[in-house]
C-alpha positions as CSV (number, residue, x, y, z in Angstrom):
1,X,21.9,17.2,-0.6
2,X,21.6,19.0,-3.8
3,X,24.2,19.7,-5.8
4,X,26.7,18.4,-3.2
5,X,27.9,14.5,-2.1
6,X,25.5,11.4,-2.6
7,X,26.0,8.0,-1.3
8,X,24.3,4.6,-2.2
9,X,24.1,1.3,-1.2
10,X,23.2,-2.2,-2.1
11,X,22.1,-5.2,-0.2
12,X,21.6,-9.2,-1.4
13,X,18.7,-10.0,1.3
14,X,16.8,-6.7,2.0
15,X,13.2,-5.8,1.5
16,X,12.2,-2.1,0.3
17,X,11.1,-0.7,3.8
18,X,14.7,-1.6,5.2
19,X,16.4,0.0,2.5
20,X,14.0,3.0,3.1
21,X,14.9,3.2,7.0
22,X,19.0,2.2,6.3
23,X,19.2,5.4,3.5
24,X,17.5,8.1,6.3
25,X,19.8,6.5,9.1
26,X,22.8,6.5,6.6
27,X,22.5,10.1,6.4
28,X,21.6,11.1,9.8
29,X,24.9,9.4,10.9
30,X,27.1,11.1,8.4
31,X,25.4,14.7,8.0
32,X,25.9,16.9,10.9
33,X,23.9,20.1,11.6
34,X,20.5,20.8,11.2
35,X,18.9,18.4,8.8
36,X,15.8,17.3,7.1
37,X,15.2,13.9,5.9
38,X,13.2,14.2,2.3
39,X,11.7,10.8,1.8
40,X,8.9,9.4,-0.6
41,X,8.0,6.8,1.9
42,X,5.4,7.3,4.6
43,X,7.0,4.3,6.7
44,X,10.2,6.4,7.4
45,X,8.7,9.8,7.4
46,X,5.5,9.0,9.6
47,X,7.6,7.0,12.2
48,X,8.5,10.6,13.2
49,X,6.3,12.8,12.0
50,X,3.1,11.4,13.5
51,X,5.3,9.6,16.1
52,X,4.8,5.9,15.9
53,X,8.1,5.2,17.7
54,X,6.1,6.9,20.9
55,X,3.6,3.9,20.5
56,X,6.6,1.6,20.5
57,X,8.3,2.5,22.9
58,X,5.3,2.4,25.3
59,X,4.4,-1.0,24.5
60,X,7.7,-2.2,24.5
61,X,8.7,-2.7,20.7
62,X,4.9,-4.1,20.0
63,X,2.8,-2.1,17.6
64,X,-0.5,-1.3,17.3
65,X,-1.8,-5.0,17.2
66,X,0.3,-6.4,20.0
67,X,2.6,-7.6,17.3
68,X,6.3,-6.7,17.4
69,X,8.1,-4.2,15.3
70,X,9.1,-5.1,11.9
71,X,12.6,-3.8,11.3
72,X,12.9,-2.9,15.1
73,X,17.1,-3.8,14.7
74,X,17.1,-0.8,12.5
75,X,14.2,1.2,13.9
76,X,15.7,1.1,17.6
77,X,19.1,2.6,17.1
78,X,17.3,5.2,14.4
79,X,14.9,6.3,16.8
80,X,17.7,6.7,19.4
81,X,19.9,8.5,17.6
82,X,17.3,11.5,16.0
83,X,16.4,11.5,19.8
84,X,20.0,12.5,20.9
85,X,20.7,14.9,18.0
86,X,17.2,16.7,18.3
87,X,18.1,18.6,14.7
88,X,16.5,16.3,12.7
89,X,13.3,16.7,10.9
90,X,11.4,14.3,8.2
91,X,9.3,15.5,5.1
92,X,7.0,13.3,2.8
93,X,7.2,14.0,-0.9
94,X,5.3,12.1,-3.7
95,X,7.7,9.8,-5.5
96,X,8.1,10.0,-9.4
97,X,6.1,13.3,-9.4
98,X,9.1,15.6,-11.3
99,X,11.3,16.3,-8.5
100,X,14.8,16.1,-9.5
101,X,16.7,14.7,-6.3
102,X,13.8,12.5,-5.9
103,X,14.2,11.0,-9.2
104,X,18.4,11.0,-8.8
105,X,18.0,9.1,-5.8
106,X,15.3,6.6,-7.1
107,X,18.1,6.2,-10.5
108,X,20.7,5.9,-7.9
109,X,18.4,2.6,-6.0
110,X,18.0,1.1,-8.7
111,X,21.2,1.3,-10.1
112,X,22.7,0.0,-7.1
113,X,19.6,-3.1,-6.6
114,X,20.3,-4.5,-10.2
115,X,24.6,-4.2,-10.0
116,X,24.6,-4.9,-6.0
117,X,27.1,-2.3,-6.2
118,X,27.2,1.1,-4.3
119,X,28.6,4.2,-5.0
120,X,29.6,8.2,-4.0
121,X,30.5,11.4,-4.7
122,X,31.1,14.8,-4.2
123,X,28.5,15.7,-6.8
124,X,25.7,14.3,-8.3
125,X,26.5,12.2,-10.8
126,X,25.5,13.0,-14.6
127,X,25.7,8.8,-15.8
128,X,22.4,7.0,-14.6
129,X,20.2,4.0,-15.3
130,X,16.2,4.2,-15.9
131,X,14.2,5.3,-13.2
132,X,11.6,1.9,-10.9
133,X,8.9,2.7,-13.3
134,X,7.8,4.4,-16.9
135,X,6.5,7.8,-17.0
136,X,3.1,8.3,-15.9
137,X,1.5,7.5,-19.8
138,X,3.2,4.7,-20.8
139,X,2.3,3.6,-16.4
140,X,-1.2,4.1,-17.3
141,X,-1.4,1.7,-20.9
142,X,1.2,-0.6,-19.5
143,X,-1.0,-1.2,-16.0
144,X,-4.4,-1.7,-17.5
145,X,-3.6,-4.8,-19.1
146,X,-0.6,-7.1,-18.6
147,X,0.1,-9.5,-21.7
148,X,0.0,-13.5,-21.0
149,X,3.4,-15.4,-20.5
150,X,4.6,-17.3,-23.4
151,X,4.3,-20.7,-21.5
152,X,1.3,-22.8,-22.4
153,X,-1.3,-22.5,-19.3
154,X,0.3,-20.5,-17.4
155,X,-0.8,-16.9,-16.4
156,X,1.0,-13.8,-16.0
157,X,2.6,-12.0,-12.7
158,X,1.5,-8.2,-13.3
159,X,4.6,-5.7,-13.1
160,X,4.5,-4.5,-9.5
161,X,6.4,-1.4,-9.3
162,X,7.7,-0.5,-6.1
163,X,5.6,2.8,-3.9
164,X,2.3,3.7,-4.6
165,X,0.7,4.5,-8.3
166,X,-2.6,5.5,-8.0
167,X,-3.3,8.9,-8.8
168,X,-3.9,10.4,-5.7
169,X,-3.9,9.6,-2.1
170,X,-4.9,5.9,-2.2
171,X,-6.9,3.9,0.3
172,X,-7.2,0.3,0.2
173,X,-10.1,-1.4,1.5
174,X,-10.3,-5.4,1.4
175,X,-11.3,-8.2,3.7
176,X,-13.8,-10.7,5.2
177,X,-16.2,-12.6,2.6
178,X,-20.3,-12.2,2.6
179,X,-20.3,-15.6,5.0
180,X,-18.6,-13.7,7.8
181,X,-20.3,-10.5,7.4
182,X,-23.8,-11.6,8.1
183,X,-24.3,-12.7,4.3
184,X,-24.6,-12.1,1.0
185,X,-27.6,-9.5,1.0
186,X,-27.7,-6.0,3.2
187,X,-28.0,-7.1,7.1
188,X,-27.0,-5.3,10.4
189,X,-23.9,-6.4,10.4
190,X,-22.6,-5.3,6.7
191,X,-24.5,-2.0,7.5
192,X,-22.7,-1.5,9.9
193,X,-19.3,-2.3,8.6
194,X,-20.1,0.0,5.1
195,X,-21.2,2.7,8.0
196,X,-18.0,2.3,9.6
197,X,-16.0,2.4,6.6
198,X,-17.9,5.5,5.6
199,X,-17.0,7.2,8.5
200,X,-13.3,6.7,8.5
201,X,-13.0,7.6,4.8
202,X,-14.9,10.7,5.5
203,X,-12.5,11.6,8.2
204,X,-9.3,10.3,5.7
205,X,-10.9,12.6,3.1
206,X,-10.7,15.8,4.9
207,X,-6.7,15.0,5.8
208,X,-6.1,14.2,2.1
209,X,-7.8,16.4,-0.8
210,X,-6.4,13.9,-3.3
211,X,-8.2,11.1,-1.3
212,X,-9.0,7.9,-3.8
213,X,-10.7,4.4,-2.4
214,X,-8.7,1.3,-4.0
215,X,-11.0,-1.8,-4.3
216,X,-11.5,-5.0,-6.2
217,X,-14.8,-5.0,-5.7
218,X,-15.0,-8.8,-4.9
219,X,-18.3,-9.8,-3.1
220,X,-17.5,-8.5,0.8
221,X,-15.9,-5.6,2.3
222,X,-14.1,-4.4,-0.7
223,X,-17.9,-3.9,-2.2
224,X,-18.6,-2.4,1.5
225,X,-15.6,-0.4,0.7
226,X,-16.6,1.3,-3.1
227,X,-20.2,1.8,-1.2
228,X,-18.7,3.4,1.5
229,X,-16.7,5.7,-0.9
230,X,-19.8,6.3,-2.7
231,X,-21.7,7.5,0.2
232,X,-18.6,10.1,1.7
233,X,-18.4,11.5,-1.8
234,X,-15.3,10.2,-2.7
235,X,-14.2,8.2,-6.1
236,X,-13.0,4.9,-6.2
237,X,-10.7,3.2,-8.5
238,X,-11.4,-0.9,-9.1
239,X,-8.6,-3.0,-9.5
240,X,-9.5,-6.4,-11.0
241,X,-7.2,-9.4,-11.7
242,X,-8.4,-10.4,-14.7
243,X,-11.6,-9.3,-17.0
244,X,-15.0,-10.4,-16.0
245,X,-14.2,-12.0,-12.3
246,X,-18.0,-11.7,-11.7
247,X,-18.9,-13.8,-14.4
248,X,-19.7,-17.1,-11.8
249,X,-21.2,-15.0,-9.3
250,X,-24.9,-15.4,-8.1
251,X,-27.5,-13.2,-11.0
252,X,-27.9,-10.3,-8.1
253,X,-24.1,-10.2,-7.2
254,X,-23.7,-9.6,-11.2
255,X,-26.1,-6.8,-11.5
256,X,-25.0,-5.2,-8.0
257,X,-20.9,-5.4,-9.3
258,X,-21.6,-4.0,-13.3
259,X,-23.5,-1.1,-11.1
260,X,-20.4,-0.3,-8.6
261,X,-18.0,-0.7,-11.5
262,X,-19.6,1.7,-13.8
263,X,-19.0,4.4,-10.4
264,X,-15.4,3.4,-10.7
265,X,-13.4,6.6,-11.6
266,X,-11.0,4.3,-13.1
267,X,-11.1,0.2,-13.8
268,X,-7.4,-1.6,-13.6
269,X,-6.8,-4.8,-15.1
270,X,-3.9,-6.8,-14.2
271,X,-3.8,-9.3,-16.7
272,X,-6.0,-9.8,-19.8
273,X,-6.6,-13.6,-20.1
274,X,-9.2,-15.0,-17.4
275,X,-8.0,-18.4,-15.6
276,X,-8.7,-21.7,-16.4
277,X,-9.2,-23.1,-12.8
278,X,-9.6,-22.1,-9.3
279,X,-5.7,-22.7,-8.8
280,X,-5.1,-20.1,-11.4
281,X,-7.7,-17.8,-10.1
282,X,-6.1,-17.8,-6.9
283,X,-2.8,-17.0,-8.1
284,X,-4.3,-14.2,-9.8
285,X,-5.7,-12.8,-6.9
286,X,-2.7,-13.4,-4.7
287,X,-0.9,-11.0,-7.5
288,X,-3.6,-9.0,-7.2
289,X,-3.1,-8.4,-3.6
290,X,0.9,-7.8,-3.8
291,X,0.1,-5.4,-6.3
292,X,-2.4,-3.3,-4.3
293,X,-0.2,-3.0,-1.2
294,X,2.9,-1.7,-3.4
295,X,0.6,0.8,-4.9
296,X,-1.4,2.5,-2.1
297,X,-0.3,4.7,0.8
298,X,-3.1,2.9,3.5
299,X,-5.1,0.1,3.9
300,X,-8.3,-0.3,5.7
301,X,-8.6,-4.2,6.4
302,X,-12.2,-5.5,7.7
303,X,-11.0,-8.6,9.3
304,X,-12.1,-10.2,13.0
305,X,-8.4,-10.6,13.7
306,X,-9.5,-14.3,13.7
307,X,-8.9,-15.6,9.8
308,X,-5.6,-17.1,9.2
309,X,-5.9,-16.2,5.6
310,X,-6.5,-12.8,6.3
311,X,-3.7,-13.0,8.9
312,X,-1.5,-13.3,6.1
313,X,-2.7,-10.3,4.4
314,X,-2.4,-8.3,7.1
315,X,1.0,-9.3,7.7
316,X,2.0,-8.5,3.7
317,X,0.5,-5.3,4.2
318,X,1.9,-4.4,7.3
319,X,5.4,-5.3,5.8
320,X,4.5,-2.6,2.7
321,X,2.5,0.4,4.9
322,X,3.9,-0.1,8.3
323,X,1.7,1.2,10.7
324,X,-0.4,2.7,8.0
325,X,-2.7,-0.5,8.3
326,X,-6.4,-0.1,10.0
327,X,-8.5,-2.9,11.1
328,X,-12.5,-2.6,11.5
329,X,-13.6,-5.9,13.3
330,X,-17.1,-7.3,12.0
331,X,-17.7,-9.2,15.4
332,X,-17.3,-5.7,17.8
333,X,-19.6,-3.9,15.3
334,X,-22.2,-6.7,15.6
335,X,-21.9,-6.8,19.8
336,X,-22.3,-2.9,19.7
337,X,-25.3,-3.2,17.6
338,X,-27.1,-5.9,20.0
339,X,-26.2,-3.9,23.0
340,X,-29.2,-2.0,24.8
């Protein structure tokens, strides 16, 4: 609490989300009284606020797509125990945006990640490390380009940061290829999808003023998704893995991305040397994709819940945004289109 005792931890196997859920539990343990839990992650603060642990419980520890829990050993005793005290409230507040305990705490993380050692007080202490990230300038330079690796051939991992760092409220949109939405030119069935998609962002838009679409503008739903912003009225940022990823696309797919990416608000790129081979390119775009889900606060994932590849993604993203993941399935949209 500020100005009064801290507490932190360390772990050798852990993942961000558990560390998240574990700090909030920590202190609903050892602070009695009325308490609120101030957290910079929507996957601890929405659990309650919006009350995803209702949905679990009814489906007994499954979440929204049949799936179980992630973290349910330290969701299900969390959940239990704000239940029984009944004093406990959670409120979201932007990480790395100037407030001071947010910042201590973040120090205090990463302190304790890069030592494995924990520590406490009475009161804050005065001696701390750098902060998970630059300030937001030096973010901005460092993030548009990432320079090449020293070894011969290879290609560069961006710097993922941990949380989101998009300015604004950031939606990612991503997902099936032309060949499983009806093709590579405008049809019923990507119509419908970018209509879809329009409509949700629309509704996202009036919950978040801030609202941003995140896209990398490959051929598929992530155009869908920087047409669907278009349409709604809200800006898009394109987030690319490397420069000119367009450059062995069909003429018409050329012309139609140079147009979409001169709407872009903003135009990330991850790493400034192109690949030399299909291997490398899909290394780059498997960065790519870990970088997007550390960096955004949802995703909107058009996927028929069939493709094991995008299986996977949803999985990583699930893992990053907890239930903060939304599906839009290509194959219902086509049935309700042939229905009479």
């Amino acid at each position: 609490m500020p100005g009064g005792a801290f507490a932190s931890g360390a772990s050798a196997a852990t993942t961000n989300q558990r560390m998240e859920i574990e700090a909030a539990y920590e202190a609903v343990q050892a602070i009695p009284g009325s308490l609120t839990i101030v957290s910079d992650s929507t996957y601890v603060v929405n659990c309650f606020r919006d009350g995803w642990w209702k949905g679990w419980h009814a489906r007994g520890w499954l979440n929204s797509q049949k799936k179980p829990v992630a973290n349910r050993d330290l969701w299900e005793p969390f959940v239990d125990l704000v239940q029984v005290r009944g004093d406990v409230t959670f409120q979201w507040i932007k990480g790395h945006s100037g407030d001071p305990m947010n910042d201590l705490v973040d120090r205090l993380a990463v302190e304790a990640a890069e030592t494995q050692r924990g520590r406490s007080g009475e009161e804050p202490p005065t001696e701390l490390g750098p902060a998970d990230r630059p300030g937001p300038a030096a973010r901005k330079a460092a993030r548009r380009t990432a320079a090449p690796s020293p070894g011969a051939g290879s290609l560069p991992a961006p710097v993922v940061p941990s949380g989101p760092d998009i300015t604004g409220y950031g939606v990612l949109v991503l997902g099936h290829r032309p060949p499983e939405l009806g093709g590579y030119e405008d049809n019923p069935i990507s119509d419908a999808v970018r209509g879809r998609l329009q409509a949700i962002i629309e509704a996202k838009a009036a919950l978040h003023d801030d609202l941003v679409v995140v896209t990398g503008l490959r051929l598929g739903a992530e155009m869908l998704g920087a047409e669907a912003a278009i349409a709604a009225g809200v800006p898009f940022v394109a987030v690319l893995p490397y420069p000119d990823p367009q450059r062995v696309w069909p003429t018409v797919s050329q012309g139609r991305f140079s147009a979409l990416l001169d709407d872009a608000t903003e135009v990330i790129t991850l790493q400034k040397r192109a690949p030399d081979s299909k291997q490398q390119a899909g290394a780059a775009l498997a960065r790519r994709d870990a970088w997007l889900a550390r960096h955004v606060a949802e995703a909107l994932l058009v996927w028929d819940g069939k493709d094991p590849v995008l299986s996977r993604v949803f999985r990583s993203l699930e893992d990053h945004l907890g239930e903060d993941v939304w599906t839009v399935d290509p194959t219902e949209l086509a049935t309700r289109r042939g229905s009479p």
